[in-house]
C-alpha positions, -999 to 999 in steps of 0.1 A, spaced: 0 0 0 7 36 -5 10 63 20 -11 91 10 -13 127 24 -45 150 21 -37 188 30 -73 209 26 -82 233 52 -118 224 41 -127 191 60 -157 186 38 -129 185 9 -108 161 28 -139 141 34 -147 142 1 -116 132 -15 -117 101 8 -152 94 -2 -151 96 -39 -121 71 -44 -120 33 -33 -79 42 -22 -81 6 -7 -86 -17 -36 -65 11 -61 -33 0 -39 -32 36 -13 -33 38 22 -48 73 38 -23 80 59 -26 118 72 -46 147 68 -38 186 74 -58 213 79 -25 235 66 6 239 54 25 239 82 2 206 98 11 190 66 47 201 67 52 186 100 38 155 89 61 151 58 90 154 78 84 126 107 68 99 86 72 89 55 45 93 27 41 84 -13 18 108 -25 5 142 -17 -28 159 -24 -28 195 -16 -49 225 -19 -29 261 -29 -47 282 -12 -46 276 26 -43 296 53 -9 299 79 12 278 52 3 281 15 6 255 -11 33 269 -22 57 272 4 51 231 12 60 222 -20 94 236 -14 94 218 19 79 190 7 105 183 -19 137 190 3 121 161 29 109 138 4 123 146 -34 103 112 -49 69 120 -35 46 122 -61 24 155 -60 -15 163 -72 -27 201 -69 -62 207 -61 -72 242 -70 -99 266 -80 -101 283 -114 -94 319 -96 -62 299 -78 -50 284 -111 -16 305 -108 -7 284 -84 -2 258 -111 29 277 -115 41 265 -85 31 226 -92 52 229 -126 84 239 -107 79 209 -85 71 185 -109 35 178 -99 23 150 -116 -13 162 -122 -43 189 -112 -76 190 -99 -99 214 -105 -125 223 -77 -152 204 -72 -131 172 -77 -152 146 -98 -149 110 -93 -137 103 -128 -109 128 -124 -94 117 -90 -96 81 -103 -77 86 -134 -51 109 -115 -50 81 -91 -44 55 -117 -14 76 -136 0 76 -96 -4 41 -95 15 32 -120 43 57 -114 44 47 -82 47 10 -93 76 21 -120 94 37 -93 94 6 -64 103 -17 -92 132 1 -102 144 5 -66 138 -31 -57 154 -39 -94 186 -18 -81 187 -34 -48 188 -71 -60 218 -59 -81 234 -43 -52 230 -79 -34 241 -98 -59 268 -72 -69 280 -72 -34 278 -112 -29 297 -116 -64 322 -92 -46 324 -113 -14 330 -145 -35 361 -129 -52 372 -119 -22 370 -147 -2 390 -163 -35 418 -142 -35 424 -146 5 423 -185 2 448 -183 -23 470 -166 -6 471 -181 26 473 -219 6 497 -210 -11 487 -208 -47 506 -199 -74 494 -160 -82 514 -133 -106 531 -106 -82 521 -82 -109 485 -86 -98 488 -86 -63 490 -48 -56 458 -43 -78 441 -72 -60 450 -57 -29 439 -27 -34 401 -33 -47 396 -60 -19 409 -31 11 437 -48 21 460 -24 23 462 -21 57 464 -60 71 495 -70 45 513 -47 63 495 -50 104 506 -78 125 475 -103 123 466 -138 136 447 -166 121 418 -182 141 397 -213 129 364 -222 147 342 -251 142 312 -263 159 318 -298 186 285 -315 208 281 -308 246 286 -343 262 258 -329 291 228 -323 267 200 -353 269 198 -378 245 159 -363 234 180 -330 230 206 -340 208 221 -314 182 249 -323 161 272 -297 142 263 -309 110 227 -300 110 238 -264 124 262 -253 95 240 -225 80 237 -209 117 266 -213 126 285 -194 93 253 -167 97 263 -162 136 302 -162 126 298 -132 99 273 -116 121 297 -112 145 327 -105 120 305 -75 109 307 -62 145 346 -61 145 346 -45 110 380 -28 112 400 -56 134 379 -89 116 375 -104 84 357 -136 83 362 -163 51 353 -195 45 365 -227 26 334 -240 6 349 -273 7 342 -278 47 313 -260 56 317 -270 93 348 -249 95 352 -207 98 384 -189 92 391 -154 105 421 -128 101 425 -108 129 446 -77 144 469 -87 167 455 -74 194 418 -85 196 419 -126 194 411 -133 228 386 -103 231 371 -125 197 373 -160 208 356 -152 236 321 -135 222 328 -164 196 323 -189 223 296 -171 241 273 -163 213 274 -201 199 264 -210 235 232 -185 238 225 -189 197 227 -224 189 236 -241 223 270 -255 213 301 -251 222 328 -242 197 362 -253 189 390 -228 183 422 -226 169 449 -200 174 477 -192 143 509 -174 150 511 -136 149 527 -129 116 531 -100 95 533 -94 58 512 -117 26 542 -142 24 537 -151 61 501 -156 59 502 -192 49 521 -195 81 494 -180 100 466 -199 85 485 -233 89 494 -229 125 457 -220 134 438 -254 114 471 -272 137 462 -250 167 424 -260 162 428 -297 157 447 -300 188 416 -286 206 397 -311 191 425 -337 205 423 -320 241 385 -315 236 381 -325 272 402 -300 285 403 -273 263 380 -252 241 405 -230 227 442 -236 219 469 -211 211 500 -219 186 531 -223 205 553 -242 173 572 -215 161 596 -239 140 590 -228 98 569 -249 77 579 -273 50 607 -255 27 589 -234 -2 616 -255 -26 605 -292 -8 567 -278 -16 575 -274 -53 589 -305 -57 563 -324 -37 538 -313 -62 559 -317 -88 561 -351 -86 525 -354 -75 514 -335 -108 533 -362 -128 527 -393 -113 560 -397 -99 542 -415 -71 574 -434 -58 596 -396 -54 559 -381 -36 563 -416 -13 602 -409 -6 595 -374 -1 563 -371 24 580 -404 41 606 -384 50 590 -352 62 564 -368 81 595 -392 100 610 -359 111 582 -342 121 570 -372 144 599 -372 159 599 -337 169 568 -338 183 532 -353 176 521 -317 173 544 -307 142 530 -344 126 496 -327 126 514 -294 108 531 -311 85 500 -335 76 477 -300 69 508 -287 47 508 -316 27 473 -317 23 471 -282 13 495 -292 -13 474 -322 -24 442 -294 -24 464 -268 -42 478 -297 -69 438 -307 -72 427 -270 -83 456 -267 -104 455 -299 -125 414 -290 -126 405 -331 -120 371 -318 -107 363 -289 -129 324 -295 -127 327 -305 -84 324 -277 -56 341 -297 -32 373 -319 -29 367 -354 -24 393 -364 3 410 -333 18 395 -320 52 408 -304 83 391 -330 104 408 -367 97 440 -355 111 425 -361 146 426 -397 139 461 -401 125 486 -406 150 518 -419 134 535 -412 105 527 -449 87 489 -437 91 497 -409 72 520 -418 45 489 -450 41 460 -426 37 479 -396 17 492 -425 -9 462 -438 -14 446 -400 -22 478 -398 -42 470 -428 -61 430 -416 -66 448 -389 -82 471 -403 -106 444 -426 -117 425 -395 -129 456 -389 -156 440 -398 -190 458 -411 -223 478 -378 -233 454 -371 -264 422 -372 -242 450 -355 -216 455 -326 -236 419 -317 -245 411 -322 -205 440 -295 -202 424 -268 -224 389 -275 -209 405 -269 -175 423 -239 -186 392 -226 -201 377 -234 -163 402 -219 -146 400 -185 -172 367 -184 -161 376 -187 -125 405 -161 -124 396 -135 -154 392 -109 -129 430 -113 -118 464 -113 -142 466 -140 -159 500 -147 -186 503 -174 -212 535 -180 -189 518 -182 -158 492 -206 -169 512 -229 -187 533 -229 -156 501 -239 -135 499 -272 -160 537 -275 -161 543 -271 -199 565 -248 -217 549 -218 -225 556 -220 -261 541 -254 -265 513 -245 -241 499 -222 -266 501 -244 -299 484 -266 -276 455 -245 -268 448 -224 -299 445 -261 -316 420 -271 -287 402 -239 -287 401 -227 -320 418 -191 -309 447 -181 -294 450 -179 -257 448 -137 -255 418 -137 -272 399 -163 -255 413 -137 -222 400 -109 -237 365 -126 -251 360 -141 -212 363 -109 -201 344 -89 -225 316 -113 -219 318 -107 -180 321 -69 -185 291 -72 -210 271 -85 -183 278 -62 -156 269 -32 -181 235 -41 -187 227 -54 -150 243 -29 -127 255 9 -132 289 6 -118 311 30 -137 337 20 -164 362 24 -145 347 -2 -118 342 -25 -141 374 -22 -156 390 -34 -123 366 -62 -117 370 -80 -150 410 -75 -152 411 -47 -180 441 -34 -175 428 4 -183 394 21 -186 410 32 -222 419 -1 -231 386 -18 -222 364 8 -243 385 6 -273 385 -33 -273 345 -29 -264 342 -7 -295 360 -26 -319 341 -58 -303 303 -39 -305 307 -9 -322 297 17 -298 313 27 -266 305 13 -232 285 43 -227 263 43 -253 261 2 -252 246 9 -216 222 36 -230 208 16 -257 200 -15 -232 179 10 -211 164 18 -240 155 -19 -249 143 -27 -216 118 5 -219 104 -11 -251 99 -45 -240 83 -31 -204 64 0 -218 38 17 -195 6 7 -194 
């Protein structure tokens, strides 16, 4: 319904108006009623009203001077003028204020009903367009979320990225200040209270919607010390950066608002305090170890701190592990996570548990790369949780061979190999457009020679690897013209343009007009097809 306002300093006008109209069924609601201008005034400004009927000619506060008010309080009410013949200058005033139509006293029946109806459907153009321009906003602002989210996973896995891109990247995700702020890591995840009856019984699988709504509810709280991402892959699992600082302060509303919201406790990890994008990994790492020995001391401990400062597996060991993993090379992958999982048991159980979530951040990371589930959301062995039931390094090397072997049976013939290649290229272009992506780099994330990685895929795809770049993004930039009115420039940055100058040029030679007027002519469509009734 519509809020309606009736200023008359006649009541048997006002009665009228509300007589001669069925305001119900048209879709309006009278709301208020003034005897003057300044009534009417006062009502504008402390609730909120669609449409305005309004005698000129009234006394203490004329017609005129509420208009002016009216539209400094409310620039999108919609306005009808009810005035006499020997009043009609005041029509004057209505033009200036962009009244949509005029009564002439006595008001008929026919008249107010077909003003009415015009209102209607203004009315109805306007809230559509509003709630058209909202749903974009949401789903602008979740397509934002999702990259970011992206880009943050990558870096604290480890995956390969182009250092040309990063200060971009940085930049449009408002990271400026945390790659350069000491930070810590926390992971949370939801465990059963052992005291809860039997006919009570929750388990944290049937609460992972609440429990990520109540984790970025609270993340939204700490807005400048919190950011709050998740893995898709394991649902039961939050990740949060935070300021050194303001963990503790954090774990601890964490803990109590899971008790009061969902009555369950929650298990929590704390990473290292590191400093600087090449130590996130670091971070991240320590916090999944720091949260899977809470779930080992779950008896005794809801929250556990990081205290192995020792580094993590050699960037150079890491390379080759997934090197060899990449190629098959399944007896060197054996030798190699043999050996590092022998000398981290005998360190300490703890640095086991590190160096099994390294490695199978490495099997994750090898997964994505090699694109063996292109078409799956989720991995189909890697998870934070099965460390807790691996306790010596045989266990390990057992279960992370046999995931090793699952993979290596996924290797095809090399002619049905290749053309998996280019369709997983193409997936991960799709994936990554927004970011810098080289024919280097990605030939480098399938391990081939750059040269021969381009034969490769302009005989798979039909056209070089640059175009089908350019054409991914094009279509994505397409898109984002015709359903949102971010500017050029915006959309230059979110669909990896590397200049606002570049992308219209390529848009013009591509549709032969500029972004601009491409964005222009859609509105113009879209009025055709929806004319007004």
């Amino acid at each position: 319904m519509y809020n309606v306002l009736i200023a008359d300093d006649e009541i048997e006008v006002r009665e009228g108006l509300k007589l001669k109209a069925d305001w119900d069924g048209m879709g309006f609601a009278i709301s208020g009623e003034a005897a003057n201008g300044v009534e009417a005034a006062g009502l504008l400004q402390s609730g909120h009203y669609d449409l305005l009927l309004t005698d000129m000619n009234m006394p203490v506060m004329d017609g005129v001077k509420l208009l002016d008010i009216c539209r400094t309080h409310n620039p999108s009410i919609e306005i009808i003028i009810i005035t006499g013949y020997e009043d009609f200058q005041y029509a004057r005033a209505g033009v200036r204020n962009h009244a949509m139509d005029y009564l002439l006293k006595p008001v008929t029946r026919e008249d107010l009903r077909a003003a009415l109806i015009r209102i209607k459907e203004e009315l109805d153009k306007k809230r559509k367009a509003r709630e058209d321009s909202e749903r974009t906003q949401w789903r602008l602002s979740q397509y934002y979320q999702q990259m970011k989210t992206h880009f943050i996973l990558d870096l604290v896995k480890g995956s390969k990225l182009p250092p040309s891109s990063l200060p971009e990247r940085i930049r449009l995700f408002h990271l400026e200040e945390w790659q350069h702020s000491e930070v810590c890591f926390l992971t949370a995840g939801l465990r059963e209270i052992n005291h809860i009856s039997a006919s009570e019984t929750r388990v944290p699988e049937d609460l992972h919607l609440p429990f990520q709504m109540v984790c970025h509810e609270i993340a939204e709280s700490y807005t400048e010390t919190a950011l709050v991402f998740q893995d898709t892959a394991h649902p039961g699992i939050m990740h949060f950066m935070i300021l050194d600082g303001v963990q503790h302060e954090f774990s601890e509303r964490l803990r109590v608002q899971m008790m009061s919201y969902l009555t369950m406790e929650v298990q929590i990890g704390i990473g290292l305090t590191v400093t600087g994008l090449e130590r996130w990994k670091e971070g991240y790492v320590h916090s999944l170890l720091a949260w899977n020995m809470a779930g080992r001391q779950a008896e005794h401990a809801q929250t556990i701190e990081a205290t192995d400062h020792s580094p993590l597996i050699p960037e150079e060991i890491n390379r080759a592990m997934h090197r060899c993993l990449t190629r098959g090379e399944l007896d060197s992958f054996r030798s190699m996570i043999r050996k590092e999982l022998g000398d981290a048991f005998r360190r300490s159980p703890s640095r086991l548990i590190r160096c099994l979530l390294q490695i199978s951040l490495l099997m994750e990371s090898a997964t994505v790369d090699c694109m063996r589930h292109a078409h799956s959301t989720q991995s189909r062995w890697i998870s934070p949780e099965w460390v807790l039931w691996l306790e010596t390094p045989e266990q390990a090397e057992r279960l992370l061979m046999q995931w090793a072997q699952d993979f290596a049976n996924g290797q095809q013939p090399t002619e049905i190999a290749e053309e998996t290649m280019i369709e997983s290229a193409k997936c991960y272009i799709e994936e990554n457009y927004m970011q810098e992506i080289t024919l280097t780099s990605l030939a480098e994330q399938f391990n081939y020679h750059p040269t021969y990685f381009s034969e490769m895929f302009k005989e798979g795809a039909g056209i070089s690897f640059i175009q089908y770049l350019t054409e991914t993004r094009m279509k994505h930039a397409t898109r984002l013209l015709k359903e949102t009115q971010l500017s050029v420039w915006d959309i230059t940055e979110l669909t990896g343009f590397s200049s606002p100058s570049y992308f219209s040029a390529r848009f013009k030679k591509v549709h032969h007009m500029s972004p601009s007027e491409y964005r222009v002519l859609q509105s113009e469509k879209i009025a055709n097809e929806n004319p007004k009734k």
